[in-house]
C-alpha positions in Angstrom: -50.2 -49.1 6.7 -50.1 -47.1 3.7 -46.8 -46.8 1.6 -46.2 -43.3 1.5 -44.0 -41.8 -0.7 -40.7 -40.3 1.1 -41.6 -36.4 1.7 -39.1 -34.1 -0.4 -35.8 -33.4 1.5 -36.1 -29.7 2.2 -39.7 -29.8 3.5 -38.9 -27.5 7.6 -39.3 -30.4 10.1 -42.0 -28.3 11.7 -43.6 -28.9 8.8 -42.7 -32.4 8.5 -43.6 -33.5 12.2 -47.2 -32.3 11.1 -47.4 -34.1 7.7 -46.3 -37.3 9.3 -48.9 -36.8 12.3 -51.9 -36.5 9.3 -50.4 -39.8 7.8 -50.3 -41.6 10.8 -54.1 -40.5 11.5 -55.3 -41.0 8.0 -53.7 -44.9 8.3 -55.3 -45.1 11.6 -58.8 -44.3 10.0 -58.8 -47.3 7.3 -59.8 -44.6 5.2 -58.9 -44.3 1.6 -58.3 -40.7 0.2 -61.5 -40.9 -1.6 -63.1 -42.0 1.3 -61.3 -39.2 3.2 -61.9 -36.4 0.7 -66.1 -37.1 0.6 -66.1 -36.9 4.7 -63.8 -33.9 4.7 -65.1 -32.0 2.2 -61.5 -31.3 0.6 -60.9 -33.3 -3.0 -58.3 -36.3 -2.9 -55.5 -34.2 -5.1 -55.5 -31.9 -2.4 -55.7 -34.5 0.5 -52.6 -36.2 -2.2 -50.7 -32.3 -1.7 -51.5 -31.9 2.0 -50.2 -35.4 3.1 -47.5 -35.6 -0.1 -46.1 -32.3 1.8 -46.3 -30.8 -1.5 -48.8 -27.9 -0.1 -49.7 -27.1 3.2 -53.4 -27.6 5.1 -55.1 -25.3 5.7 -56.3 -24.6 9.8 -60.1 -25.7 8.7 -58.9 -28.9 6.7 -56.8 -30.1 9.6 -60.0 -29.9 12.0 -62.3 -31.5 9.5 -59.6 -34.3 9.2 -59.8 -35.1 13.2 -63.4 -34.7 13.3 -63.5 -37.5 10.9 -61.2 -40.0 12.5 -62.3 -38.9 15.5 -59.3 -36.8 17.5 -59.1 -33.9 19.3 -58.3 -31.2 17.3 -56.6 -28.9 19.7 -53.0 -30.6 19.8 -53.0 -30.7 15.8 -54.1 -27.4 15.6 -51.2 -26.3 17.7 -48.8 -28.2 15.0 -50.4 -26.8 12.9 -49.7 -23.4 13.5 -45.8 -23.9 14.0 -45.9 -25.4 10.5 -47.7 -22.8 9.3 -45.5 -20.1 10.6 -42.1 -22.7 9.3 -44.2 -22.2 5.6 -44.3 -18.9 5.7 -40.9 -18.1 6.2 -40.4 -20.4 3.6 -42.0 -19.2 0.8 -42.9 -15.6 1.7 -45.0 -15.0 -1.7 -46.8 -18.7 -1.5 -50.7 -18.3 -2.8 -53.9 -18.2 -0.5 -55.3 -21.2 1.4 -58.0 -23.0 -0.8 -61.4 -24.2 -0.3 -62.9 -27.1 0.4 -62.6 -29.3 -2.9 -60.6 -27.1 -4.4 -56.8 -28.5 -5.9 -54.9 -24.9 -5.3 -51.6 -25.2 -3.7 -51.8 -23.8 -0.7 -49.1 -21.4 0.4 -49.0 -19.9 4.1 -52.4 -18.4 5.3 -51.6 -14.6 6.2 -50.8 -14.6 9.5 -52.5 -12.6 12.3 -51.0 -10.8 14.8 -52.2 -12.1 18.0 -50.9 -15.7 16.1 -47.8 -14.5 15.7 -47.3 -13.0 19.3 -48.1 -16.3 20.6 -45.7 -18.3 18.4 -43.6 -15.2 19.7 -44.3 -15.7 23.5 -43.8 -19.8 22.8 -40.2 -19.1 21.0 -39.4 -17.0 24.0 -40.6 -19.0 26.5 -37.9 -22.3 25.2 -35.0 -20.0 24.9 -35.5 -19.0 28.6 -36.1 -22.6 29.7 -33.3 -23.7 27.7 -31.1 -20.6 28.7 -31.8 -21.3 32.8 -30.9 -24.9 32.3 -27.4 -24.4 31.0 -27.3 -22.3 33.6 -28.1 -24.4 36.5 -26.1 -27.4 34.9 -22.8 -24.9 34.9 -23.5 -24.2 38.3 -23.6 -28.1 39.1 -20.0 -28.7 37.4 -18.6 -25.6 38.6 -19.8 -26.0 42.9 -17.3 -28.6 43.5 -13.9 -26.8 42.0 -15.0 -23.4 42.9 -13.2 -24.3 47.0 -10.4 -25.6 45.1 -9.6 -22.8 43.0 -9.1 -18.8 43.8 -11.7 -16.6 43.1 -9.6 -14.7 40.6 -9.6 -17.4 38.3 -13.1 -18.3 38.7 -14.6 -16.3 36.5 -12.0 -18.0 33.5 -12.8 -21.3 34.4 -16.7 -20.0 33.8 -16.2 -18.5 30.3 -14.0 -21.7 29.5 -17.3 -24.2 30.6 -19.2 -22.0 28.5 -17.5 -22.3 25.4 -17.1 -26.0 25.9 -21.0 -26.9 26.5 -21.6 -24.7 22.9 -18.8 -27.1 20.8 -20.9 -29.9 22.4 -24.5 -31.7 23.9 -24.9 -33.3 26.8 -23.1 -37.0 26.9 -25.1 -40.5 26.7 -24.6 -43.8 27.7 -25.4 -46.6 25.9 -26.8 -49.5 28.2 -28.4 -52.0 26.1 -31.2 -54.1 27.7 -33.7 -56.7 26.6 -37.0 -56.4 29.1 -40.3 -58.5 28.2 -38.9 -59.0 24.4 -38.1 -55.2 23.4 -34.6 -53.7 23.3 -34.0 -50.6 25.5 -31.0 -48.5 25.8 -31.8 -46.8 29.6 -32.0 -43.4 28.3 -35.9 -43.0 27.3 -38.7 -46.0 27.1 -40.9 -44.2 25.0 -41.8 -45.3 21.2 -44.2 -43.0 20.5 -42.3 -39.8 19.8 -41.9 -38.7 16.6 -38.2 -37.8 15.5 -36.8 -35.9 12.5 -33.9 -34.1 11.7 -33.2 -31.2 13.7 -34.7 -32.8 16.9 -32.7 -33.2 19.8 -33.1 -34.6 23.4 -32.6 -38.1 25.4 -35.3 -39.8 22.7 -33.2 -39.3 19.6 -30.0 -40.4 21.8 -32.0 -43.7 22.8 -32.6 -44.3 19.1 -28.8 -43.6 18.1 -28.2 -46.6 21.1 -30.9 -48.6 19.2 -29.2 -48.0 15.5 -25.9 -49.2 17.1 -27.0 -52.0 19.3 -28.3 -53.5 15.5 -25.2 -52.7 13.7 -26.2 -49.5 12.0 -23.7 -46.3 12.9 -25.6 -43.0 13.6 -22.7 -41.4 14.2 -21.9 -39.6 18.4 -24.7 -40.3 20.5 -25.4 -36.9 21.2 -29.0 -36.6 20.9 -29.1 -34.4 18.4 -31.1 -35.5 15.1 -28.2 -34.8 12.2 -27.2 -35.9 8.9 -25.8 -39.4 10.2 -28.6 -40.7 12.0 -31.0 -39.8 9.3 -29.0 -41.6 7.0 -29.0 -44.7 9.5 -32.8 -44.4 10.4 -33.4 -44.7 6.5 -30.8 -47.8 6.5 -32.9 -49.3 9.6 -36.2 -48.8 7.2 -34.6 -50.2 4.5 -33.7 -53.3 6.1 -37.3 -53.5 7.5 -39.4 -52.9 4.4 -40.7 -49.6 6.2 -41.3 -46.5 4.2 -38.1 -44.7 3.8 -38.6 -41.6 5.0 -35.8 -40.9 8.1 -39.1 -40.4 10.2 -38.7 -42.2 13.6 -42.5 -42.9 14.2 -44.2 -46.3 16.1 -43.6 -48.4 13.1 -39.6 -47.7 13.2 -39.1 -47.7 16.8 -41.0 -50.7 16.6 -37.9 -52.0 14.5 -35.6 -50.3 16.8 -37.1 -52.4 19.9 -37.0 -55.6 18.3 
């Protein structure tokens, strides 16, 4: 595995989670950058700026990339274009893509508009599925108090539910477990996910159980990717002689499982 440098702190996690998934690829490969940049077609400075998250592949560099190791470009193409839409709003006067072979930085690719109402129609689409799920979860909590209680105060009890699932996420249990050698928390067995900040779901809450179980604090386990377990997930890769990037990949739940 290569020792990658860390990748600068404000890089947009969007644009992160697609940096890291070039790495992992590239490591996968055996190839070296020089190796890389005579298959590709793109120099080694830029492959050094695409994977250093310094500038930002372009759509074409990210297929040649899989066609070289071998992967199907269609989920990193879909990565991709989050990341690319996460760049632009980042730097909204960033320079044209390059070439191949070419060392330009390369800023967000202007955006078409068909692109743009799909990122759209994807954006929406969450928000609805995360709208009718707070839903359905009030409803659960509310079905067995709503005999007990008049109808007149109800609608209170409702609002009051509502404010209290916005101050927090949903509650985890911690149930530590050692099965065939590896350490599991019974909230997710997967190790492949990749986590960074400003994820959130049952996999970052298994890996806060993980940090905890060796002695590391992440902070609530809440399942949401913050300040504290980023801080711990770099303490865990310190310990481990991993890269130090706050990345949760299969080398650091590797650790975690241990």
């Amino acid at each position: 595995m290569s020792r990658w440098a860390a990748l600068p702190a404000e890089l947009d996690p969007r644009v992160r989670q697609l940096v890291v998934r070039l790495r992992r690829l590239k490591d996968h490969s055996g190839l070296s950058l020089r190796q890389l940049a005579a298959r590709t077609g793109y120099s080694q400075k830029s492959w050094e700026r695409y994977l250093g998250g310094r500038s930002l592949p372009s759509r074409e560099a990210v297929e040649a990339l899989a066609r070289t190791v071998g992967e199907d470009p269609t989920r990193l193409l879909a990565l991709h274009e989050i990341a690319e839409e996460a760049w632009g709003e980042g730097r909204p006067d960033a320079a044209k893509a390059t070439t191949p072979g070419t060392t330009t930085v390369i800023g967000a690719a202007p955006r078409s508009p068909g692109r743009s109402l799909r990122v759209a129609l994807v954006a929406g689409s969450v928000a609805l599925v995360l709208a009718v799920s707070t839903a359905v979860l009030l409803v659960v909590r509310l079905g067995g108090e709503e005999e007990k209680q008049p109808r007149a105060s109800l609608s209170a009890t409702t609002a009051s539910a509502s404010a209290s699932a916005s101050r927090s996420g949903p509650a985890y249990t911690c149930r530590p477990e050692r099965i065939d050698g590896r350490w599991y928390a019974g909230i997710s067995r997967g190790s492949d996910a990749i986590l960074a900040a400003g994820h959130a779901g049952p996999e970052v809450a298994e890996a806060q159980c993980l940090l905890r179980r060796a002695g590391i604090s992440p902070g609530d386990v809440d399942g949401i990717f913050g300040p504290l377990t980023e801080r711990a997930v770099k303490q865990a890769q310190q310990r481990a002689g991993l890269v130090v990037d706050g990345i949760i990949g299969p080398h650091t739940w590797k650790v975690l499982r241990r």
